[in-house]
C-alpha positions as CSV (number, residue, x, y, z in Angstrom):
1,X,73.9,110.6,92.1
2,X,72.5,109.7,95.4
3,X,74.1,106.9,97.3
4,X,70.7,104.8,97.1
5,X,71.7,104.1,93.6
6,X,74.5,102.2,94.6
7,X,73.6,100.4,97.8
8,X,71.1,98.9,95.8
9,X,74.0,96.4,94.1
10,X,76.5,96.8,97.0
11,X,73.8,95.0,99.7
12,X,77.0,94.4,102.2
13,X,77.3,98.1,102.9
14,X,73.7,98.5,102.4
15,X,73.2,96.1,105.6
16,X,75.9,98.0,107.7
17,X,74.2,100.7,107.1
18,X,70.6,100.8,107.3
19,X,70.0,96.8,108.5
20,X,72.9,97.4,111.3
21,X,73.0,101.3,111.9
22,X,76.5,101.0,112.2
23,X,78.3,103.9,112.8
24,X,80.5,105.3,110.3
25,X,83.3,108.7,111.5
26,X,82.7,109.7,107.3
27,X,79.2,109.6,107.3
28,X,78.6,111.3,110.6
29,X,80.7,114.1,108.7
30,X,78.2,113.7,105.5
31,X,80.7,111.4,103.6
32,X,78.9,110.0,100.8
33,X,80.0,106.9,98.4
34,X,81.5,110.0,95.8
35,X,83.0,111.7,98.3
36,X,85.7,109.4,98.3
37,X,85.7,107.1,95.3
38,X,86.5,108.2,91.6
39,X,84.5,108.2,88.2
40,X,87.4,106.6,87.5
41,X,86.5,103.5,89.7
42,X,83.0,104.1,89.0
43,X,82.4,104.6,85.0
44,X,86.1,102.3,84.2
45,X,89.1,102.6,82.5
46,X,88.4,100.7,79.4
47,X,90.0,97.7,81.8
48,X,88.4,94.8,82.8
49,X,88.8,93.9,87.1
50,X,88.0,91.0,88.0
51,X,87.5,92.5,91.3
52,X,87.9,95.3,93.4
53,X,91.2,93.7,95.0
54,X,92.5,93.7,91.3
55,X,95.4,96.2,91.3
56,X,94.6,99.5,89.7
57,X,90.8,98.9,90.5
58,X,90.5,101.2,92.8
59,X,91.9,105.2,93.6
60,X,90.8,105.1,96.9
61,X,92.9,104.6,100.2
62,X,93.0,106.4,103.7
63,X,96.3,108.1,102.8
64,X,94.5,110.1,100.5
65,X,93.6,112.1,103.0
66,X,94.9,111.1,106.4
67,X,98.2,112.3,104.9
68,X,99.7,112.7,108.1
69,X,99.7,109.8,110.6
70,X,100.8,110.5,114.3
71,X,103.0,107.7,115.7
72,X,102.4,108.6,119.3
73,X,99.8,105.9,119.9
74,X,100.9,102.5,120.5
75,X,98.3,101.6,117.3
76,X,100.3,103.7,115.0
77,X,103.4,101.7,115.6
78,X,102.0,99.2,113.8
79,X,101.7,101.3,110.7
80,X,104.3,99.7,108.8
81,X,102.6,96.3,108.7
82,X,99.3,96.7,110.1
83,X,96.4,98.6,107.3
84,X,94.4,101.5,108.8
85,X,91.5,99.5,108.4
86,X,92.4,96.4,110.4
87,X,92.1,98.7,113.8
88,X,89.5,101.2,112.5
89,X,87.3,98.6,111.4
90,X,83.8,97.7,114.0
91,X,83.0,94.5,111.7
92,X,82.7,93.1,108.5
93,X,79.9,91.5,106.7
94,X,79.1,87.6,105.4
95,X,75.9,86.2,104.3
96,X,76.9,83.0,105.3
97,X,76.1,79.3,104.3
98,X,74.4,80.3,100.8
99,X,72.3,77.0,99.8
100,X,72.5,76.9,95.9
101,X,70.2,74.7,94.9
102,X,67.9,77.7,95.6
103,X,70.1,79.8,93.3
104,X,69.4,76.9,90.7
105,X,66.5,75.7,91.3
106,X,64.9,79.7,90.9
107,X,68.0,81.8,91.4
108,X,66.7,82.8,94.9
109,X,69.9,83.9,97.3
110,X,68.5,82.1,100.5
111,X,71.7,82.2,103.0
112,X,71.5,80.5,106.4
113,X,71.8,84.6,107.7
114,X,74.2,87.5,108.2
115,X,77.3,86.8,109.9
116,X,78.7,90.0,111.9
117,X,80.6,91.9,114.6
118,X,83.6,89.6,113.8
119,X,87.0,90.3,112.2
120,X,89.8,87.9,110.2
121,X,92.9,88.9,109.7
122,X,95.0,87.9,107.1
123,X,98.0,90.0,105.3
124,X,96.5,91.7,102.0
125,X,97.7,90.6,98.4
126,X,100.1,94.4,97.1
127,X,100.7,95.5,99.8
128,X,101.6,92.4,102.3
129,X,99.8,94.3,105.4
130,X,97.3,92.7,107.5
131,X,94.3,93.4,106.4
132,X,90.3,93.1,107.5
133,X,88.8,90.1,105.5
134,X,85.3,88.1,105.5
135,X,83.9,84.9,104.4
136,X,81.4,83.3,101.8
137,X,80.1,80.2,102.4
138,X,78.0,78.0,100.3
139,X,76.7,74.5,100.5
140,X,75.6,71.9,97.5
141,X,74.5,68.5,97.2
142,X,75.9,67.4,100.7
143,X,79.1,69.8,99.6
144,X,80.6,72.6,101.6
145,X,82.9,75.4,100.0
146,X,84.6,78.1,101.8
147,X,86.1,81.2,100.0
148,X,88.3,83.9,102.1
149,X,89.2,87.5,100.8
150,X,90.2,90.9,101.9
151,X,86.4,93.2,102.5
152,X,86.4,97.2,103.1
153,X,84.0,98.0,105.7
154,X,82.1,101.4,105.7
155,X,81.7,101.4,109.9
156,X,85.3,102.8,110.2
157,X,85.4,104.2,113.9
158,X,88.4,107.4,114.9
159,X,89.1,104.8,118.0
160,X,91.2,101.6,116.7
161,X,90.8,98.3,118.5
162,X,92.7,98.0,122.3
163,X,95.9,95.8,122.0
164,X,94.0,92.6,124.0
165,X,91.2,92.4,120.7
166,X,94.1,91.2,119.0
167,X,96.9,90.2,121.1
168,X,96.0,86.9,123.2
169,X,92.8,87.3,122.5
170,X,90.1,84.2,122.4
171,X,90.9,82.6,118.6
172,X,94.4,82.7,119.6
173,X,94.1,81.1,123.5
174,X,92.0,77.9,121.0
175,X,94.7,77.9,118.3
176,X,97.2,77.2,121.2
177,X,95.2,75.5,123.0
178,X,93.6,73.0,120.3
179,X,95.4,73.9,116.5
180,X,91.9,75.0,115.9
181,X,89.9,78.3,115.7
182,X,86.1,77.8,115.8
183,X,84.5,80.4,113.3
184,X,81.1,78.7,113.0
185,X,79.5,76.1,114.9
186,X,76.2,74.4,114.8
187,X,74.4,74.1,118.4
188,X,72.4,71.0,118.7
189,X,70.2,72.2,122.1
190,X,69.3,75.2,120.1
191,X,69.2,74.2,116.8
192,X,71.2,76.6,115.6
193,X,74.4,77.5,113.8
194,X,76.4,80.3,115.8
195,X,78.8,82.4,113.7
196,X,82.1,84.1,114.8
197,X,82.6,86.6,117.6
198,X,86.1,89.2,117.5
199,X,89.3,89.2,116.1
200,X,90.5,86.1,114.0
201,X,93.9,86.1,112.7
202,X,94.2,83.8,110.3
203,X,97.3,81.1,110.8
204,X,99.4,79.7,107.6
205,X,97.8,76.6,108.6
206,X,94.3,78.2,108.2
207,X,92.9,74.9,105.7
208,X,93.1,73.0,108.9
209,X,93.2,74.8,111.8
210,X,89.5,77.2,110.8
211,X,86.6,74.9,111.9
212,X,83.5,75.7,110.1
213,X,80.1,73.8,110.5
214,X,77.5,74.0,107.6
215,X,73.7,73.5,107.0
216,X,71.4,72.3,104.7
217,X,67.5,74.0,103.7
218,X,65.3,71.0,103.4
219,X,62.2,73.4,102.4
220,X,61.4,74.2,99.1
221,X,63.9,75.3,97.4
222,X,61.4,77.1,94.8
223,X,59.6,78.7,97.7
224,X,60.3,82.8,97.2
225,X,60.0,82.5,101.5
226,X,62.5,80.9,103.8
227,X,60.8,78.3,106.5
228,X,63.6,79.2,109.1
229,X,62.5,75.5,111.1
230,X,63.8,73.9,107.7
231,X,67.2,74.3,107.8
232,X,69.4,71.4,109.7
233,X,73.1,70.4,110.5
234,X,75.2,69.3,107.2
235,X,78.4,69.0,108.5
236,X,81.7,70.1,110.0
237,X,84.4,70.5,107.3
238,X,84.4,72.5,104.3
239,X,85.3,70.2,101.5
240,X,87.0,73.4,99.2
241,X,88.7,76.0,100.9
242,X,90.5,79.1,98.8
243,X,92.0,82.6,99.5
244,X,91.2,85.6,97.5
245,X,94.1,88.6,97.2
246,X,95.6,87.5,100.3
247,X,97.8,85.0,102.3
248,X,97.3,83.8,105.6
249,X,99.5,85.8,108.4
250,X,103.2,84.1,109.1
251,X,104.2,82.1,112.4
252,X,105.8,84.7,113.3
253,X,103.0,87.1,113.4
254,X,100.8,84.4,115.1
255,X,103.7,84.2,117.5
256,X,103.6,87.9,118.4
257,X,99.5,88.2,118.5
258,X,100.2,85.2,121.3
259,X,102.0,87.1,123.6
């Protein structure tokens, strides 16, 4: 089966791969999308998932083959607590700021763009580590909605992240700083909304402290092209906010990324 076949329904990995050209350690060795996941995951069980993040959806994990794990790098101490891919990780992927009336109106997926080369953090439903996780946003009739859940990159890198991506890093100086963490915001000179840059752990407080600013498409939302001139500041504020297979990290674990 070549790996076409399935890029053409899972467009997230599609972009980090041939949109993006981001590197990948298992691909550069020839890796394809069977060379790690099962038929299994692939053909079912005769169970129904909800998701990927359902337990027993997927076989897959980096301790199937990274079997061995040497603790004599200052990133490996954080094993216990910290998933593989939460270092390993260059970015994940969010078509932010979906306007639905599109989908509606003529079920056309017309996102405000591709958020990238930024990171949340938040501690994964199972197995309680931190974990990699992205965002979907979406906007309709003057309402905002925010969803955050765990996401498995496929730009895994041998080198994890250097202690200060993480550790008193630039989310964390604002969350002290203010009690917020900007993740988008809409720039009135340039008319604009500018997504997220780095590491953003995700605080138990994350309904208030995660500032997110939203747009509206007043083209036509019929129209199969996308008048990028047409699309203008909504808000600040998402009006729902949920979290998918995950929990925000602790205080204490915001504590520790502080110092």
């Amino acid at each position: 089966m070549s790996q076409e076949i399935c890029l053409k329904c899972h467009r997230r990995q599609a972009l980090e791969i041939t949109t993006f050209q981001y590197p990948d350690v298992h691909r550069d060795l020839g890796f394809t999308c069977r060379s790690c996941h099962t038929k299994r995951e692939m053909h079912g069980d005769g169970n129904i998932y909800l998701s990927w993040l359902e337990p027993g959806a997927m076989d897959v994990s980096c301790e199937t083959c990274h079997r061995t794990i040497p603790a004599t790098t200052s990133h490996h101490l954080h094993r216990e607590t910290v998933d593989c891919t939460a270092c390993h990780t260059q970015s994940v992927i969010s078509c932010y700021n979906c306007h639905f009336e599109s989908e509606i109106a003529a079920g056309i997926k017309r996102p405000y763009g591709v958020l990238r080369n930024f990171t949340l953090l938040v501690r994964r439903q199972g197995s309680g580590k931190v974990y990699p996780a992205t965002i979907m946003g979406l906007t309709y009739q003057g309402k905002s909605f925010i969803a955050i859940a765990p996401y498995r990159a496929h730009n895994i890198v041998a080198r994890g992240r250097s202690c200060g991506e993480c550790h008193a890093n630039a989310a964390i100086a604002e969350y002290a700083r203010t009690g917020q963490i900007t993740v988008t915001r809409w720039d009135e000179q340039q008319k604009k909304l500018i997504g997220p840059s780095g590491v953003i752990p995700v605080p138990p407080d994350w309904q208030q402290a995660l500032r997110f600013d939203f747009v509206d498409y007043t083209g036509d939302p019929k129209a199969a092209t996308t008048d990028p001139t047409k699309w203008v500041f909504l808000k600040s504020g998402a009006d729902k906010l949920q979290m998918l297979y995950a929990r925000p990290l602790t205080r204490e674990q915001i504590e520790k990324l502080a110092r």
